[in-house]
C-alpha positions in Angstrom: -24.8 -22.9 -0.2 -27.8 -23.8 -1.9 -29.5 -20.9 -0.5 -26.6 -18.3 -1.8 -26.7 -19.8 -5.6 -30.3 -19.1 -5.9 -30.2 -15.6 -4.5 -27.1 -14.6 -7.2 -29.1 -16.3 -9.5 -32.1 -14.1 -9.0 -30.3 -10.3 -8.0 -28.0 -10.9 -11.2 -29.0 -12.3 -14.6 -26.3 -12.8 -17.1 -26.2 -11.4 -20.8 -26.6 -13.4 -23.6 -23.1 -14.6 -25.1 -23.0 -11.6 -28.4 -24.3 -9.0 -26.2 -20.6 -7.6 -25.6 -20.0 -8.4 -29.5 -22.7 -6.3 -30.3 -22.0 -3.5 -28.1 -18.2 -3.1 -29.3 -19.9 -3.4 -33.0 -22.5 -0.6 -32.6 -20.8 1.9 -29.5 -17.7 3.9 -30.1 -14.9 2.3 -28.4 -15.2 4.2 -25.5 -18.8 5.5 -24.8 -20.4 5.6 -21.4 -22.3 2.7 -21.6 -19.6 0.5 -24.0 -18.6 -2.4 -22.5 -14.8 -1.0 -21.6 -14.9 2.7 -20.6 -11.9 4.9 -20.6 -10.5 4.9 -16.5 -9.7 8.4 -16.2 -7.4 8.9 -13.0 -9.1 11.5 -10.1 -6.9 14.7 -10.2 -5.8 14.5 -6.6 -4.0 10.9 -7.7 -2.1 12.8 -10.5 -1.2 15.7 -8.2 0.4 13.3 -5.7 2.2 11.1 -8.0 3.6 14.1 -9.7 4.4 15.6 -6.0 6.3 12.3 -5.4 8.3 12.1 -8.3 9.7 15.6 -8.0 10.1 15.3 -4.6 12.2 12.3 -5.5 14.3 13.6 -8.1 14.9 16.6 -5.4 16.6 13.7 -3.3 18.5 11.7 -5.7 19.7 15.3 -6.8 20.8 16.4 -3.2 22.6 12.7 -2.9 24.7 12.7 -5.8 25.3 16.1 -6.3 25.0 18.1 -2.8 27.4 21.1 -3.7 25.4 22.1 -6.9 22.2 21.2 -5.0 23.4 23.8 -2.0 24.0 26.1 -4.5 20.6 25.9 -6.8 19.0 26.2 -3.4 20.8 29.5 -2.1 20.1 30.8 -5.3 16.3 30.3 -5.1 16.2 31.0 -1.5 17.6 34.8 -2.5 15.4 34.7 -5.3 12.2 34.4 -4.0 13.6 36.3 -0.6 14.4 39.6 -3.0 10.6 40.9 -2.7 10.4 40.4 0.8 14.1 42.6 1.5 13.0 45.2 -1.0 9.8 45.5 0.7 11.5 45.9 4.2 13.9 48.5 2.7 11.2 50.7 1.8 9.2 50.3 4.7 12.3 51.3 6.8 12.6 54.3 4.6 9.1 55.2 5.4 8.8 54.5 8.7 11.1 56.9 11.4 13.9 54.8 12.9 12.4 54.9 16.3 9.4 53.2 15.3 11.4 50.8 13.0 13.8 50.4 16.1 10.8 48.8 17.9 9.5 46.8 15.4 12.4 45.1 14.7 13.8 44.4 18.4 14.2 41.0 19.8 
């Protein structure tokens, strides 16, 4: 124990009692090298809390309200489905219907 006291006391020597004082006197209150620097939050932390809480609020949505929830959800699925369908339509317009016959066969 003896041992591990003098090695902190060697790798780390403490400030003087008003060096904090005078840093928050003569540094803005949040510099880079003020005694209390302003946490900023990594974007990747922000993007999944965010993820999270909308991905929540999708679920307590669907729960309580599953009708209006099935509708929103057809509506969006047409929505963003309406590029894709006019796209196919012109293709098929383009293309002759024996070719477009074998495309689309299962």
């Amino acid at each position: 124990k003896q041992w591990y006291q003098r090695r902190v006391r060697v790798m780390f020597h403490p400030y003087t009692a008003g060096t904090e004082d005078t840093d928050r006197e003569l540094l803005p209150d949040f510099h880079d090298v003020s005694v209390y620097p302003r946490k900023e939050l990594p974007f990747f932390l922000v993007f999944t809390a965010g993820l999270c809480l909308f991905t929540l609020s999708l679920a307590l949505m669907t729960h309580f309200y599953p009708v209006f929830m099935g509708e929103l959800a057809r509506i969006a699925l047409e929505y963003f489905a309406t590029p894709f369908s006019v796209i196919a339509e012109h293709l098929q317009a383009l293309l002759p219907q024996q070719i477009w016959n074998l495309l689309t066969r299962t």
